[in-house]
N, C-alpha and C positions, 0 to 999 in steps of 0.2 A: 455740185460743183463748189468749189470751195476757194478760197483768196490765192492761193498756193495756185492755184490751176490758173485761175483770171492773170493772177504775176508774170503766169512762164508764155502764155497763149500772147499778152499785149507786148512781153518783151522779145518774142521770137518775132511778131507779125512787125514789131519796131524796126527788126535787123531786116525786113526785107523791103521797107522802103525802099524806095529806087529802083527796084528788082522786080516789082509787081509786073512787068510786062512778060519777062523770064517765066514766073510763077503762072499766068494764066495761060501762058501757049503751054507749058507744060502740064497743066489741067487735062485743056482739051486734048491734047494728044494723046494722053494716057485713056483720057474718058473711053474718045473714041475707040480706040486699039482697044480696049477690055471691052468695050460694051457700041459697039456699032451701032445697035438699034435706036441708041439716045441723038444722033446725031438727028437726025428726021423732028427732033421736036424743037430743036433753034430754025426760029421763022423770023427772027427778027434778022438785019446786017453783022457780022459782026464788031463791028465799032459798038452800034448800040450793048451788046451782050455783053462786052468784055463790060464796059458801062457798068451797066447793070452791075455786072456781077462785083467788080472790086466794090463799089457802093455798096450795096446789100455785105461784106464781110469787115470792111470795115465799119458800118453800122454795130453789127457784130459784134465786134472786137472790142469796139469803143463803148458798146455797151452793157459789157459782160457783167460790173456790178450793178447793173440797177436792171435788170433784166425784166422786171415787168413791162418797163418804158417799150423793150421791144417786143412785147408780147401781138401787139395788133400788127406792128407789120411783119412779123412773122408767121400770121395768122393768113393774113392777107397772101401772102406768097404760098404758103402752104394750101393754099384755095387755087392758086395758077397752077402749083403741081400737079393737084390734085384731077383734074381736067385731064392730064397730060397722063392718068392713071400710074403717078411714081407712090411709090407707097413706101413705108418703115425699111424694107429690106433695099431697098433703090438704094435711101438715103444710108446706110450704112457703108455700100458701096461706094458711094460718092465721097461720104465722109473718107475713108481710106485712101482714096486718090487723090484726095484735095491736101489728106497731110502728107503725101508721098511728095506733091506740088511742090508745097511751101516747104518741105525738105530741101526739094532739088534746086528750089528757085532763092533762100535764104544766104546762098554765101557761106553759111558757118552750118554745116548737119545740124538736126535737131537733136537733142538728148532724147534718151529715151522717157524721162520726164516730160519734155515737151512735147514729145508724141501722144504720151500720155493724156495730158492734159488738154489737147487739140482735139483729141477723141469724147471724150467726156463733155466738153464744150459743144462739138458737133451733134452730140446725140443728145443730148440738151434741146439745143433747134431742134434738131430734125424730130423730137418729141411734140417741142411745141408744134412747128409746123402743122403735123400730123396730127393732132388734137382733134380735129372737126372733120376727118376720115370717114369716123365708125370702126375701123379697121383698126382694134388695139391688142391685135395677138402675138 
């Protein structure tokens, strides 16, 4: 991941201030319609989840150049998925409907640079997440 990519990922996730509520119903909805079987593993309300989840990406976002800083609680989270048996190929999935999200949910389409670059960021995480697996095929 490179500065170029950190630029395009904080200035597109900038434009959707205000809109994050747009971007996460848009998540789930897609989530679930492609992938049914994920719904069964949100136990918590959803108030807590949406929570959860905007915190944990802008976490993320905000700390895409210093990224070791995130490495433990990405580590951490990646131990909750883990449980819930999601593995590298889950997270690819995911990864692709979260930038389809923040596509839909940004106001201004993403370039295809910023897809780019959302991609690469995401599998980043979802690498580290995945770290403490075993599963690195």
């Amino acid at each position: 991941m490179n500065d170029e990519d950190i630029a395009l990922i904080q200035t597109s996730w900038n434009r959707l201030m205000g809109r994050e509520e747009l971007m996460i119903n848009s998540f789930y909805r897609l989530l679930f319609e492609l992938h049914p079987e994920f719904e069964s593993m949100f136990t918590h309300g959803w108030e807590v989840q949406r929570l959860k989840f905007i915190t944990m990406l802008n976490l993320i976002v905000n700390g895409l150049d210093h990224l070791s800083a995130l490495e433990e609680p990405l580590l951490e989270l990646g131990r909750k998925h883990k449980h819930l048996n999601i593995d590298l190929e889950d997270y690819e999935q995911v990864n692709k409907i979260l930038v389809r999200a923040i596509d839909e949910g940004s106001g201004k389409p993403l370039s295809d640079a910023e897809k780019t670059a959302w991609m690469n960021g995401l599998t980043l995480v979802s690498q580290i997440m995945d770290k403490e697996s075993g599963d690195h095929s």
